[in-house]
C-alpha positions in Angstrom: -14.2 23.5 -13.9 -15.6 20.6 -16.5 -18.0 19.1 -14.6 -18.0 15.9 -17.3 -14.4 15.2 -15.2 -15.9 15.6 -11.7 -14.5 12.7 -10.5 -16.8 12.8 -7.6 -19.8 10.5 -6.5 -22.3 11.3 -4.1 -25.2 8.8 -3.8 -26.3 5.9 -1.7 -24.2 2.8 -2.2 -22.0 4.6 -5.2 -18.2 3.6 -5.0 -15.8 6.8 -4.6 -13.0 7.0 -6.6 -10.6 6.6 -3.6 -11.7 3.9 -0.7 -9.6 5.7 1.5 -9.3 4.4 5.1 -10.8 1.1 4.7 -7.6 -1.5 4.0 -8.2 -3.4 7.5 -11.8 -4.4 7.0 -11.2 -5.1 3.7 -8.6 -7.3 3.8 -10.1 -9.2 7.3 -13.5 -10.1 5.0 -10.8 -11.8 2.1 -9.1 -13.8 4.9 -12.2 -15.3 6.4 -14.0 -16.0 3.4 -10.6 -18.0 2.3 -10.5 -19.6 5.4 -14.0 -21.0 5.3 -14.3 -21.7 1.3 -10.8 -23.9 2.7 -12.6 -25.4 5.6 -11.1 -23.5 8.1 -13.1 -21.6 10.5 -13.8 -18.0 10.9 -16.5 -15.2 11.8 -19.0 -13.8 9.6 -18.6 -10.3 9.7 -21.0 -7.4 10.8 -20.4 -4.0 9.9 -22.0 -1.3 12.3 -22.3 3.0 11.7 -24.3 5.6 11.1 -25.9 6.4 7.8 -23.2 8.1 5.8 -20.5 5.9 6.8 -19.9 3.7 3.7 -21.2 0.4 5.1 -23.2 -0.2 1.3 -19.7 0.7 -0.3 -17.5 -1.9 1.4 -20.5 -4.3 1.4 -20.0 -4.0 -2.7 -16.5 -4.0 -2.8 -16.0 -6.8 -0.6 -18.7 -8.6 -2.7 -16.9 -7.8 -5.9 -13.7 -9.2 -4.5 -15.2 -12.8 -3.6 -16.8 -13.0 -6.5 -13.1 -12.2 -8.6 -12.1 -15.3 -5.9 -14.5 -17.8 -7.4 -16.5 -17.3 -4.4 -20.2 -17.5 -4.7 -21.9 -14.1 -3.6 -25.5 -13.7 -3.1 -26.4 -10.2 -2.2 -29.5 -9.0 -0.9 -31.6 -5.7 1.0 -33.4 -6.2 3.6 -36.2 -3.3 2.8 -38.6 -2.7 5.9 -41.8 -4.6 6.2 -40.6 -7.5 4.0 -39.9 -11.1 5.5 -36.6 -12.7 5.9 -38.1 -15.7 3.8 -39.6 -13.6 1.0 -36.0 -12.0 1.1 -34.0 -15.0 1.1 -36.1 -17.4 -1.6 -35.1 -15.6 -5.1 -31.4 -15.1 -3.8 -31.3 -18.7 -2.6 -32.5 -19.8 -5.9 -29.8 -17.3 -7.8 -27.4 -19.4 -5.8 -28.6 -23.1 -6.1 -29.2 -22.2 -10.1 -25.2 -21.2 -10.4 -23.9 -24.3 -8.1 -26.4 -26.1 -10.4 -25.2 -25.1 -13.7 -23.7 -27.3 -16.5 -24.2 -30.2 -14.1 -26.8 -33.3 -15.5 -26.5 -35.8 -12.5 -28.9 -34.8 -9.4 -26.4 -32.7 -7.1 -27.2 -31.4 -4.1 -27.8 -27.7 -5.8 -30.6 -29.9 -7.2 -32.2 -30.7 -4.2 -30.9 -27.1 -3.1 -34.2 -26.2 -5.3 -36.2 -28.1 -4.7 -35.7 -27.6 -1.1 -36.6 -24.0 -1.7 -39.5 -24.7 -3.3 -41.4 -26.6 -0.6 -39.7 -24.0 1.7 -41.6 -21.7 -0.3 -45.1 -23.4 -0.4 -44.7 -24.4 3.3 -44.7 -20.3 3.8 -47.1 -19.5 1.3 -44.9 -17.4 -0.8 -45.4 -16.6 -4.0 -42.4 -17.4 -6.4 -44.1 -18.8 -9.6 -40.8 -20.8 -11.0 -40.3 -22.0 -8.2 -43.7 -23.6 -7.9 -43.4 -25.4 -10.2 -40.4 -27.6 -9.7 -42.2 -28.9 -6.4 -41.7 -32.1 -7.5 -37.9 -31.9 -6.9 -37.8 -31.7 -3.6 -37.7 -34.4 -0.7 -40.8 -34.6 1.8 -39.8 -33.7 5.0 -36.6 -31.2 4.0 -37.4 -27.4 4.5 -41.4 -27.5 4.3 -42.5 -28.2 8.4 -43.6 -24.7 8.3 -41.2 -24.3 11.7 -39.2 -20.9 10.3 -35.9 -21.8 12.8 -35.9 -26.0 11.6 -37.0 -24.8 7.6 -34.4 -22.3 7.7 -31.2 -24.8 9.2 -32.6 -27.0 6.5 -32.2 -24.7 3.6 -28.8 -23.1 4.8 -27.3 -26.4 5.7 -28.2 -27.6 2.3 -27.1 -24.5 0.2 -23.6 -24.9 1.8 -23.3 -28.6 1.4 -24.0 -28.1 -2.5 -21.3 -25.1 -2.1 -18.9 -27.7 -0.9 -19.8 -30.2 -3.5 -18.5 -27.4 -6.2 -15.6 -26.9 -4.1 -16.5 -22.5 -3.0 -17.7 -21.0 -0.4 -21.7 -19.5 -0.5 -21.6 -16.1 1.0 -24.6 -14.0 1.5 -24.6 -10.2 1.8 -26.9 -8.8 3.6 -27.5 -4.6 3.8 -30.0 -3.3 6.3 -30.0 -6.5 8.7 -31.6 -4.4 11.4 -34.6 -4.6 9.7 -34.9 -8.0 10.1 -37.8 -9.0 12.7 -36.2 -10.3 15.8 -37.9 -14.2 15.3 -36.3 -14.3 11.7 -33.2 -12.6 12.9 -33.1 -15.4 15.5 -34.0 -18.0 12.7 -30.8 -16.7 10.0 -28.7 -16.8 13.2 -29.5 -20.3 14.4 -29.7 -21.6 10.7 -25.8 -20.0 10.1 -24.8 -21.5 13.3 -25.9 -25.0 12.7 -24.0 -25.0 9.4 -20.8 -23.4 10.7 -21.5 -27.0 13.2 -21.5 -29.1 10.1 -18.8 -27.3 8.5 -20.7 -25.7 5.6 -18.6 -23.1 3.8 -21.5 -20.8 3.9 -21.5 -17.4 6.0 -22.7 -14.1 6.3 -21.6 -10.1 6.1 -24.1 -8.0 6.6 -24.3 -4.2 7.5 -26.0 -2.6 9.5 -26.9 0.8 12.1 -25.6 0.3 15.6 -28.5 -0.9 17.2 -28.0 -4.2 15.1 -25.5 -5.8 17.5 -28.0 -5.5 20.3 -30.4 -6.8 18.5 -28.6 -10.3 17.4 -27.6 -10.4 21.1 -31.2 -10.4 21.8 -32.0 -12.6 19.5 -29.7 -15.0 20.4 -27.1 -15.3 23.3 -24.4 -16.4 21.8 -24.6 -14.0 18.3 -21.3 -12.1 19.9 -19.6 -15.4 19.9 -20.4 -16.3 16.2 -20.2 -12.8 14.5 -17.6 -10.5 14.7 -19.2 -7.0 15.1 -16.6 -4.3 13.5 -17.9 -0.3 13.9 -17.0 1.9 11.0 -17.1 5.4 11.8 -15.8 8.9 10.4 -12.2 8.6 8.5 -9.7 9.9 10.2 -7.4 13.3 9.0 -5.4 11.1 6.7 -8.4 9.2 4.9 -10.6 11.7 4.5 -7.3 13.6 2.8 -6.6 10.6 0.8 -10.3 10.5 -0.5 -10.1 14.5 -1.3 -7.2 14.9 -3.0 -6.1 11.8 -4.7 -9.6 12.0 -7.3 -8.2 15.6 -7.9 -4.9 15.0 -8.6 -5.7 12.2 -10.9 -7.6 15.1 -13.1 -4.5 16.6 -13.2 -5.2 19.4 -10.9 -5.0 20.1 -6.9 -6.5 21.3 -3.9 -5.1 23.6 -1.2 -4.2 22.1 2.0 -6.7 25.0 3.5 -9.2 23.9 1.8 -9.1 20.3 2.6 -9.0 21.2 6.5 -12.0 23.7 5.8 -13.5 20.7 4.5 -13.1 17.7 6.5 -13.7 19.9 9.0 -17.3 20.7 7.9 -18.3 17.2 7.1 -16.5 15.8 10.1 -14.8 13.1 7.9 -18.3 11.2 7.2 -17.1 9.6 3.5 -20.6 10.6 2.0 -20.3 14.1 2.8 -16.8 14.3 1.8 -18.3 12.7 -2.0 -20.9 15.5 -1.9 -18.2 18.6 -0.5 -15.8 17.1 -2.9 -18.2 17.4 -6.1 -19.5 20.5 -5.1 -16.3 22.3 -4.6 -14.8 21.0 -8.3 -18.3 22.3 -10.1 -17.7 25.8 -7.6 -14.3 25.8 -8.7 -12.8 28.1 -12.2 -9.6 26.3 -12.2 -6.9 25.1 -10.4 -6.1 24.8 -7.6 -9.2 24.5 -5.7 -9.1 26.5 -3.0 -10.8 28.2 0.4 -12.4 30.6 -1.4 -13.9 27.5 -3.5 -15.4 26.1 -0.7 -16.9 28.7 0.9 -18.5 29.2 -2.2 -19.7 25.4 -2.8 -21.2 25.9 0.8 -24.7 26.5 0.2 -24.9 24.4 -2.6 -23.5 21.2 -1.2 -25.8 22.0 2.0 -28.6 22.1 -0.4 -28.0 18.7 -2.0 -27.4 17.4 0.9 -30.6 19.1 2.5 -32.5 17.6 -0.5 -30.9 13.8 -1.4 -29.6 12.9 1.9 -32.0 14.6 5.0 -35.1 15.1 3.6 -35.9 11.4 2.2 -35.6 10.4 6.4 -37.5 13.0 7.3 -40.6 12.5 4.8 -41.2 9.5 6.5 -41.7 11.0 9.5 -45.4 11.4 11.4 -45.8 15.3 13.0 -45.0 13.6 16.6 -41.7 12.0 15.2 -40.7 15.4 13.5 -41.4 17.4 17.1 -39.4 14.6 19.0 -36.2 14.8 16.7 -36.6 18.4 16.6 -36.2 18.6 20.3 -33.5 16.8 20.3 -31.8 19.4 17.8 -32.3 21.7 20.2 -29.9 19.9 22.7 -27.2 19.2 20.3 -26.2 16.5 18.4 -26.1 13.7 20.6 -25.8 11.3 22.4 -28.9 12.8 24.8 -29.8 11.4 28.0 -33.6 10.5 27.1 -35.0 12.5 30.6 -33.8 15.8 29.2 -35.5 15.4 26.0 -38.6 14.9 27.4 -37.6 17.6 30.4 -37.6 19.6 27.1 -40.7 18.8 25.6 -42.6 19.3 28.8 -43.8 15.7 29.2 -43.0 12.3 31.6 -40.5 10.2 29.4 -42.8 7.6 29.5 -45.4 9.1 27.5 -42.9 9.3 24.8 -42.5 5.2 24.3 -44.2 4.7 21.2 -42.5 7.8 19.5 -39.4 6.3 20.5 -39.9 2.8 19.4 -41.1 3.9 15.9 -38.1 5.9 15.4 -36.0 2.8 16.2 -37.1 0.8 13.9 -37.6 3.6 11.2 -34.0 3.6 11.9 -33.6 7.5 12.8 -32.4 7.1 16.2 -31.0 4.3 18.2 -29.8 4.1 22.1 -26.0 4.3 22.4 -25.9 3.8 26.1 -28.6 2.8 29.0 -31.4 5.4 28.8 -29.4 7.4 25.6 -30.8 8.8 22.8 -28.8 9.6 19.4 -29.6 10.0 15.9 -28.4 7.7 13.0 -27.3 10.2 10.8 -24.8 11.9 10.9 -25.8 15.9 11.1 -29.4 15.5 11.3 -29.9 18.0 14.5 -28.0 20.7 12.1 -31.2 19.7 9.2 -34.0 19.8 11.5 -33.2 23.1 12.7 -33.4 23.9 9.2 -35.7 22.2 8.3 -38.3 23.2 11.1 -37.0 26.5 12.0 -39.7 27.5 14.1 -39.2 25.5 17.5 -43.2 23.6 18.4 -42.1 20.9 20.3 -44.9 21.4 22.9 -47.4 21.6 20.1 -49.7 18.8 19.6 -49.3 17.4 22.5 -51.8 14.8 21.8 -49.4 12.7 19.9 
């Protein structure tokens, strides 16, 4: 069929054309950020699944909603290796510069920036425009050099000037597991003190699973301040929803077959269904789509798949981190008990530490349950035994 009307859109962060499945967390992020752009108290929000999920998606469309509310959204990505200050200064100044705008008297967006900008030279970042309006800030606000008493400072005051303009300051933040755990500690303790003061400013972040043990560790009392919601595979009458409904509003159908062949397939993860979906309309010669379409669009949405969604994970990979993960394909998909992996790999579990912590924080695999081992995306045994077809997990044993 036409592929200029595939109404289907595979790629990272893209919205589908049907958010099927996803009402509840929706509408729980619009009530809280009400509540506390009102005054009233509520949670931020932490969203926690496996790559494939649609945590970037919702993160977006939640976004996108605030901001049609009036409310002030600052979004950021929290890209490995970069700090949670050199993450947070050009955002922070997005925001002050809005709260700021149109106003001539000295607000407290004002001293927002300039608060930044000592923040900034106290850390010795570089942010040129920022630089050079040191002259706005107060000595002794957000420039000690102490991350956790720099940080309440800035936060504190970024909500304050969001309650002088009468919103709420919201940051989005995708990723957060990247976060080291002494920042991660510092955002927490910063969020806290101005939920204390009753700053309309919070956070909704997204993240993999092993995020809400890591703001526990962080700090205690992270399950108290942050509600943690899991988003996982849709369910039969979602992924239908997000099948059918683009199709039928391009005027043609889909067998009911054919949606059970695939949901079944991509086990209701809303990324693969995107990719399934778009390669089963291109497969397709007309409608309806059927079985027949599907089994045809196989290889080709494996493929894609194989190419846009696997492979990127596992270039990153070092030769020891590729043998680990491919022993674990070769017991299943998961969850493993850690002991049989390295049963399988003929080697004490202890001598497979380092492996294991640089595949945590790569974010490949993360630890379900007390000495459990799973990967973070969906499928991935399935890929590595394509992948690296030729089983050499004792190779190299060196490393």
């Amino acid at each position: 069929m036409d592929p200029r009307r595939n109404p289907f859109a595979p790629g990272a962060g893209s919205s589908p054309p049907e958010l099927a499945g996803r009402e509840d967390v929706l509408e729980s992020v619009a009530i809280a950020l009400d509540r506390i752009r009102n005054g009233r108290h509520a949670q931020s929000m932490i969203l926690l699944g496996l790559r494939g999920v649609g945590k970037t998606v919702l993160l977006n469309t939640m976004r996108r909603a605030a901001e049609g509310e009036g409310i002030l959204c600052v979004p950021i990505e929290a890209p490995e290796g970069q700090s949670l200050p050199a993450m947070l200064v050009p955002a922070l100044r997005t925001a002050m510069l809005k709260l700021d705008r149109g106003q001539a008297a000295m607000t407290l967006a004002k001293r927002g920036l300039g608060a930044l900008a000592r923040f900034v030279k106290a850390f010795k970042l570089s942010y040129g425009e920022l630089e050079a309006s040191l002259d706005l800030g107060e000595i002794g606000i957000a420039d000690n050099g102490d991350l956790d008493a720099d940080l309440i400072d800035l936060i504190d005051l970024a909500g304050a000037a969001a309650a002088e303009r009468q919103t709420a300051l919201v940051l989005f933040i995708d990723e957060l597991q990247y976060v080291p755990e002494r920042e991660l500690a510092a955002l927490i303790t910063a969020l806290h003190r101005a939920r204390q003061n009753d700053r309309p400013i919070t956070l909704v972040a997204a993240g993999l699973p092993q995020l809400a043990g890591q703001m526990g560790k962080a700090k205690s009392y992270a399950e108290r301040l942050f509600l943690f919601t899991r988003i996982g595979p849709l369910g039969i009458e979602a992924a239908t929803a997000a099948l059918v409904h683009p199709i039928e509003a391009e005027e043609c159908t889909i067998e009911a077959d054919a949606v059970a062949q695939i949901i079944a397939v991509t086990q209701g993860y809303p990324y693969f269904l995107q990719e399934w979906g778009k390669q089963c309309w291109d497969a397709a010669a007309a409608c309806p789509i059927t079985a027949a379409d599907v089994d045809l669009a196989h290889p080709t949405a494996l493929a894609a798949l194989d190419d846009s969604f696997f492979r990127v994970r596992f270039d990153r990979l070092t030769p020891s981190e590729k043998r680990y993960l491919r022993a674990m394909a070769d017991l299943g998909e998961g969850p493993f008990v850690s002991t049989a992996i390295a049963d399988h790999m003929g080697r004490k579990p202890s001598s497979f530490g380092p492996v294991r912590a640089s595949l945590i924080t790569k974010g490949m695999i993360y630890t379900p349950g007390y000495g459990e081992t799973a990967f973070t995306v969906p499928m991935f045994g399935a890929f590595m035994r394509r992948a690296m077809p030729v089983n050499d997990v004792r190779a190299g044993q060196g490393g």
